[in-house]
C-alpha positions in Angstrom: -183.8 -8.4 -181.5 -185.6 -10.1 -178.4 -185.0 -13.5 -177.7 -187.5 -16.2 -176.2 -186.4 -17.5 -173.0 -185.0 -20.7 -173.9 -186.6 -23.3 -171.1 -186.7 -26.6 -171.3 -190.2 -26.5 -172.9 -189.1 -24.6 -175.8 -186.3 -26.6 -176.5 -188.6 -29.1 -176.7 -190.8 -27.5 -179.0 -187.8 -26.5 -181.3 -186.5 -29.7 -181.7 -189.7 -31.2 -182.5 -190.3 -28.4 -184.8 -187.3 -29.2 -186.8 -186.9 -33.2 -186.4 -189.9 -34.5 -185.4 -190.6 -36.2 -188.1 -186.8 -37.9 -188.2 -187.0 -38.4 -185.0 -190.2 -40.4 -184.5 -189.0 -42.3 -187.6 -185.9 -43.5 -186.4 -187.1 -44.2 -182.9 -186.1 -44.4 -179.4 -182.9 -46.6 -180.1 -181.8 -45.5 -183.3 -181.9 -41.6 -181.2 -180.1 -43.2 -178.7 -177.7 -44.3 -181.0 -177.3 -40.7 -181.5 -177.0 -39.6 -177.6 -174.4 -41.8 -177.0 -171.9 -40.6 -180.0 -172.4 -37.4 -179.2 -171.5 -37.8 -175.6 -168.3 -39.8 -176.9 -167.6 -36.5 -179.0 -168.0 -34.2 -176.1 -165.7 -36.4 -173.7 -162.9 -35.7 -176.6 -163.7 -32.3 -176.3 -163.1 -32.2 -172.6 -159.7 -34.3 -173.2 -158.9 -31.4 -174.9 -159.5 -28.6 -172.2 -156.8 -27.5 -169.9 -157.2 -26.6 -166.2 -157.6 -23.4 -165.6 -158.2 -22.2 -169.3 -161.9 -20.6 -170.5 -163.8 -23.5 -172.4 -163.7 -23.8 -176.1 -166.6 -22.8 -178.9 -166.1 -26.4 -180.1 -166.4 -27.7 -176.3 -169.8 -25.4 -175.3 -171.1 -27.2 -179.3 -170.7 -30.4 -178.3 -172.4 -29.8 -175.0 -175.5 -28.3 -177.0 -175.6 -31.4 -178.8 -176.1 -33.7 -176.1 -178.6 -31.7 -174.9 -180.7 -31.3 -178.3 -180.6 -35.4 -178.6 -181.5 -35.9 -174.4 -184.3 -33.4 -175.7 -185.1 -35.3 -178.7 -185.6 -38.5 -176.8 -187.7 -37.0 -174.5 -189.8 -36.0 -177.2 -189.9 -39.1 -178.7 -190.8 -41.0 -175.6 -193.7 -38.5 -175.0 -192.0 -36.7 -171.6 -192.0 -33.2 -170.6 -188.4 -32.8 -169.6 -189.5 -29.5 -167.6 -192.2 -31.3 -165.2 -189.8 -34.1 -164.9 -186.8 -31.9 -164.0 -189.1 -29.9 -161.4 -190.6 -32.8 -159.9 -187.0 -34.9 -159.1 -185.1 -31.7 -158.5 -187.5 -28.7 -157.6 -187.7 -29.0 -154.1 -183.9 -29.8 -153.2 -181.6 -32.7 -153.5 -183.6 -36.2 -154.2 -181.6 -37.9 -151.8 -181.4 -35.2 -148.8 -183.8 -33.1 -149.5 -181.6 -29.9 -149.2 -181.4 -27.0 -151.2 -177.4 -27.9 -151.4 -176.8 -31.6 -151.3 -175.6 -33.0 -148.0 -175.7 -36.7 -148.9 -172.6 -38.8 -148.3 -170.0 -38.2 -151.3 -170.2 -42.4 -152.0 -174.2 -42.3 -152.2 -175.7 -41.2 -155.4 -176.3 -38.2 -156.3 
């Protein structure tokens, strides 16, 4: 069986095809809500992982999640998380420019 690439844009359109209506109902906050548990459930998943070892099923699920609720807020704010990526981060680092950051470890990024 052939799988669709799975870009950003189609993970947009999945989510909204199975949450759209949730999500718009609960909102931007209320999603966010959602985000940020998620992230608190993935950090106890990385607790978890030692050095050197291959990464759990349960830590690669929780990583999934974040994503699918970053994606769901996207949608719910109305941005195209693809365009955005590419326009901030298609050309090289933000702050340098370079294909492989060379900005100072203390400045951001």
């Amino acid at each position: 069986m052939s799988q669709t690439p799975l870009t950003l844009n189609r993970m947009q359109e999945l989510i909204e095809q199975m949450y759209g209506v949730k999500d718009t109902s609960r909102g931007t906050s209320g999603t966010f809500m959602w985000l940020m548990e998620e992230i608190g459930e993935l950090a106890a998943e990385l607790r978890k992982q030692k050095p050197g070892q291959p990464p759990s099923e349960a830590l690669g699920l929780e990583f999934a999640d974040v994503l699918a609720w970053l994606v769901t807020i996207a949608n719910v704010s109305g941005v195209d998380l693809e365009a955005a990526f590419q326009q901030k981060y298609g050309t090289g680092c933000p702050g340098c420019g370079q294909p492989a950051c060379t900005c100072n470890d203390s400045a951001k990024p």
